[in-house]
MMTF fields as JSON, N, C-alpha, C and O atoms, coordinates in Angstrom:
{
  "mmtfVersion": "1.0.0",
  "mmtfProducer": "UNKNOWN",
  "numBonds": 215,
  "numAtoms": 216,
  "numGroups": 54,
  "numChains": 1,
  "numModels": 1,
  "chainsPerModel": [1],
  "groupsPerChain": [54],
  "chainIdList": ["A"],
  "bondAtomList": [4, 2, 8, 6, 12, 10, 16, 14, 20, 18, 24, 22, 28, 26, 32, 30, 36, 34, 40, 38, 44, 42, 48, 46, 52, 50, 56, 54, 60, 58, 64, 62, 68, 66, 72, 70, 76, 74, 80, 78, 84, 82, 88, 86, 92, 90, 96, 94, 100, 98, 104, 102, 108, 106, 112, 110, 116, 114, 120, 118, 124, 122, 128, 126, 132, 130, 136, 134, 140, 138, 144, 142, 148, 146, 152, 150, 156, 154, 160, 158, 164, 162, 168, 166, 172, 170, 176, 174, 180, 178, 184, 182, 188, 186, 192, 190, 196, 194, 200, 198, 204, 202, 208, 206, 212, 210],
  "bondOrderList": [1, 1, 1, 1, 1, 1, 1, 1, 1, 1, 1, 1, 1, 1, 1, 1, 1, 1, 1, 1, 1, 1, 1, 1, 1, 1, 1, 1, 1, 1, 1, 1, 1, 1, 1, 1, 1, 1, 1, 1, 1, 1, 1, 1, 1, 1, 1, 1, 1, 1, 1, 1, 1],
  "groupList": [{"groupName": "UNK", "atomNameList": ["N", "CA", "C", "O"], "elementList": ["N", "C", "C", "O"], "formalChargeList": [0, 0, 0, 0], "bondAtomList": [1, 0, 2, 1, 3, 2], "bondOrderList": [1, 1, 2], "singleLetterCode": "X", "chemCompType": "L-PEPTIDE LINKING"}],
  "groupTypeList": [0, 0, 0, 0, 0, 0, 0, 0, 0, 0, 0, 0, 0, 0, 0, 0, 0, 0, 0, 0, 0, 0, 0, 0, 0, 0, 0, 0, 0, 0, 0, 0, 0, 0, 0, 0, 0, 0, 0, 0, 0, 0, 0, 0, 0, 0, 0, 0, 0, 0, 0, 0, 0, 0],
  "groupIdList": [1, 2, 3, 4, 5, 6, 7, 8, 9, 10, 11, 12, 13, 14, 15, 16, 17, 18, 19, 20, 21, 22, 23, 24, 25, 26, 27, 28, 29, 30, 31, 32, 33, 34, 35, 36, 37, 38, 39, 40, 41, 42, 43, 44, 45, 46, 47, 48, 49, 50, 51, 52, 53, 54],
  "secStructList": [7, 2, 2, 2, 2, 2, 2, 2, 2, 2, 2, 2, 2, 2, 2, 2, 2, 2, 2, 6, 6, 1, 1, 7, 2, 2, 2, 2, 6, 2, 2, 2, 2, 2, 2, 2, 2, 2, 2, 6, 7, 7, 7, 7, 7, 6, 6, 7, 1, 6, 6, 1, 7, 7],
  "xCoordList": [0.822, 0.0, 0.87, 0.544, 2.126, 3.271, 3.297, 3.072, 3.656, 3.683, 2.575, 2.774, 1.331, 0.426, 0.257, -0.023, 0.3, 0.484, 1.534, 1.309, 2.795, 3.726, 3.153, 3.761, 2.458, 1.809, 0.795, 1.006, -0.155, -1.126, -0.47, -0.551, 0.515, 0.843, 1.91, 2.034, 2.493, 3.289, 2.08, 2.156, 0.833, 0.195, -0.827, -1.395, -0.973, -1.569, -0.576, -1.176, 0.49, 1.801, 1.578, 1.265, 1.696, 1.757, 0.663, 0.893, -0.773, -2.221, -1.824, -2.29, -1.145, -1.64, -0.287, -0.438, 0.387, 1.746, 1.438, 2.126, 0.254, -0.489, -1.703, -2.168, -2.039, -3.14, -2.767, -3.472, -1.585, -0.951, -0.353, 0.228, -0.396, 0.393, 1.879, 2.525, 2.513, 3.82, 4.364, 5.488, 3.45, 3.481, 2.79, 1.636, 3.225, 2.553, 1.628, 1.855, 0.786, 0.114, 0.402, -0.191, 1.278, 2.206, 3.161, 3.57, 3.74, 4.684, 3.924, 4.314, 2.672, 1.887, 1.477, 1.409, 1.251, 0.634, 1.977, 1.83, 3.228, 4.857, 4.946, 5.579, 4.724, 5.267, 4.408, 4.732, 3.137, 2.2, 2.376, 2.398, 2.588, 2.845, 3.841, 3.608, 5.271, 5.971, 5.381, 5.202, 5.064, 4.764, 3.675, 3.586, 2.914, 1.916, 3.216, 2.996, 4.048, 4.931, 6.29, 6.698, 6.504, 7.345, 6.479, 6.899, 5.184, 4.65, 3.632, 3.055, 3.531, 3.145, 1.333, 0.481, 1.222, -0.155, -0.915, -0.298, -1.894, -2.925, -4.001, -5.003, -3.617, -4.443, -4.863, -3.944, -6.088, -6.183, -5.189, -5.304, -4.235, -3.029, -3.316, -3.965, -2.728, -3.121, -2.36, -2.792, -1.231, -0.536, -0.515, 0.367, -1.47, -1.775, -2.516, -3.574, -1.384, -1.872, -3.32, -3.946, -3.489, -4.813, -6.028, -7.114, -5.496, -7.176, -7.269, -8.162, -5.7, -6.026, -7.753, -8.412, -8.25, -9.257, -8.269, -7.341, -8.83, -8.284, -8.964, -8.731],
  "yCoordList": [-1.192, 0.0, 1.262, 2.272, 1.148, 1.671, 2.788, 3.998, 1.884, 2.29, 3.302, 4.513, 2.732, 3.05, 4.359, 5.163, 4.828, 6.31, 7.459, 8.55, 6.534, 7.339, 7.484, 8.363, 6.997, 7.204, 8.347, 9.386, 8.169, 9.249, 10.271, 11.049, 10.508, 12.381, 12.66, 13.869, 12.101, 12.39, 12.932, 14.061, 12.09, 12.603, 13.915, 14.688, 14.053, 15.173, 16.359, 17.299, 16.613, 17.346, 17.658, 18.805, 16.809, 17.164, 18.07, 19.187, 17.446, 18.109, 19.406, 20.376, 19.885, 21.309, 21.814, 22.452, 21.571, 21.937, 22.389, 23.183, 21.746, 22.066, 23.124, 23.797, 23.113, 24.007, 25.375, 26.35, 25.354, 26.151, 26.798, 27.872, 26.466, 26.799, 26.7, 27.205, 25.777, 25.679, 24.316, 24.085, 23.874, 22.543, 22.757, 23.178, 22.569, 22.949, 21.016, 20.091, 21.049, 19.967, 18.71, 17.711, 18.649, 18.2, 17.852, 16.718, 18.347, 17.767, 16.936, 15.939, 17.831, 17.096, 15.76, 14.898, 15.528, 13.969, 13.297, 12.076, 13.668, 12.725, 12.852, 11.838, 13.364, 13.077, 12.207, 11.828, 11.901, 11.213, 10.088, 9.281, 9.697, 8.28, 8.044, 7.096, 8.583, 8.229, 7.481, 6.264, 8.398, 7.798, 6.658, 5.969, 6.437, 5.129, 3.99, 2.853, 4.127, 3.584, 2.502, 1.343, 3.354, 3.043, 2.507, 1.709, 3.279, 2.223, 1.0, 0.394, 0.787, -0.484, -0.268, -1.075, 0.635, 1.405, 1.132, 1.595, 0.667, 0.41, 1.223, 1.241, 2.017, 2.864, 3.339, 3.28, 3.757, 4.769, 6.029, 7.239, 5.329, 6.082, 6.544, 5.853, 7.949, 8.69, 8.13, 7.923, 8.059, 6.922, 6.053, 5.496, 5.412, 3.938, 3.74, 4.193, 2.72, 2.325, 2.071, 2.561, 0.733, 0.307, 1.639, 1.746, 2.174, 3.169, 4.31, 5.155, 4.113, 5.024, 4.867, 3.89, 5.549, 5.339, 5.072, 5.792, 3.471, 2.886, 4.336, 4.285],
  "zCoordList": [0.0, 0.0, 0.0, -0.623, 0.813, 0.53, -0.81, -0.815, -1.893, -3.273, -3.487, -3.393, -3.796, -4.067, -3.45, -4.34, -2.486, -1.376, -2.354, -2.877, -2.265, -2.797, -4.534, -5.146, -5.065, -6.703, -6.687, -7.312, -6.064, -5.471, -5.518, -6.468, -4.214, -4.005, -5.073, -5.271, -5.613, -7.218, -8.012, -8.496, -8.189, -9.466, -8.771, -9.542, -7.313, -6.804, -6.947, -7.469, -6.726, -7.196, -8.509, -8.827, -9.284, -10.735, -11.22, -11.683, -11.071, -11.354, -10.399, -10.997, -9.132, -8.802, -9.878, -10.92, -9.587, -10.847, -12.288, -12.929, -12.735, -13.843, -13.724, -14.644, -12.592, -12.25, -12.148, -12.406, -11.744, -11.206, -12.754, -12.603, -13.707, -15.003, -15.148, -16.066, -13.836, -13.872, -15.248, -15.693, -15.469, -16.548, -17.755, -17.673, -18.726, -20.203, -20.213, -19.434, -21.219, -20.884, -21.441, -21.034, -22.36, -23.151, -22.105, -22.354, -20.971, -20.245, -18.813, -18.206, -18.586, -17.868, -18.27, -17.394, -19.233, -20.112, -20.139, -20.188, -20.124, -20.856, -19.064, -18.77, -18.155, -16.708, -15.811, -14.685, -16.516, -16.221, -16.384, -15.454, -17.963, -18.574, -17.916, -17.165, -17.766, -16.279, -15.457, -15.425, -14.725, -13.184, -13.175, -12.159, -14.151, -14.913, -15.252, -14.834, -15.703, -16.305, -15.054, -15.129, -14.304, -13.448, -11.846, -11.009, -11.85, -11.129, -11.381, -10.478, -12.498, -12.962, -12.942, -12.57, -13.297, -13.388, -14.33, -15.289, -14.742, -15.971, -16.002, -15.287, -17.08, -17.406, -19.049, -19.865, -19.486, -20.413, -20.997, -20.802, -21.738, -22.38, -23.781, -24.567, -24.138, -24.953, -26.554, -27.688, -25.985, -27.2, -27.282, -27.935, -26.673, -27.135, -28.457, -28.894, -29.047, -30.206, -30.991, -31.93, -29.773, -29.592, -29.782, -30.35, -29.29, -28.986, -30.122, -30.19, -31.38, -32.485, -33.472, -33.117, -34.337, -34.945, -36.15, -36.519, -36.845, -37.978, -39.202, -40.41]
}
């Protein structure tokens, strides 16, 4: 549960960081897939292949 705590206040950081206009949204989405990425997170990703329209 550890993990999971420390994933949370990273992506609460980030969203006020963005709120805040300190993050363009383009770096908000590439710091996101990060932290999805390194904690083993499954989610609705924007570059995912899968979800292009053929």
């Amino acid at each position: 549960m550890r993990k999971e705590l420390e994933y949370v206040k990273k992506i609460a950081l980030l969203a006020k960081l963005f709120r805040l206009e300190l993050l363009t949204e383009k770096e908000y989405e590439r710091i996101g897939r990060k932290l999805m990425d390194s904690y083993l997170i499954a989610g609705e990703r924007s570059d995912d292949p899968r979800k292009e329209i053929a």
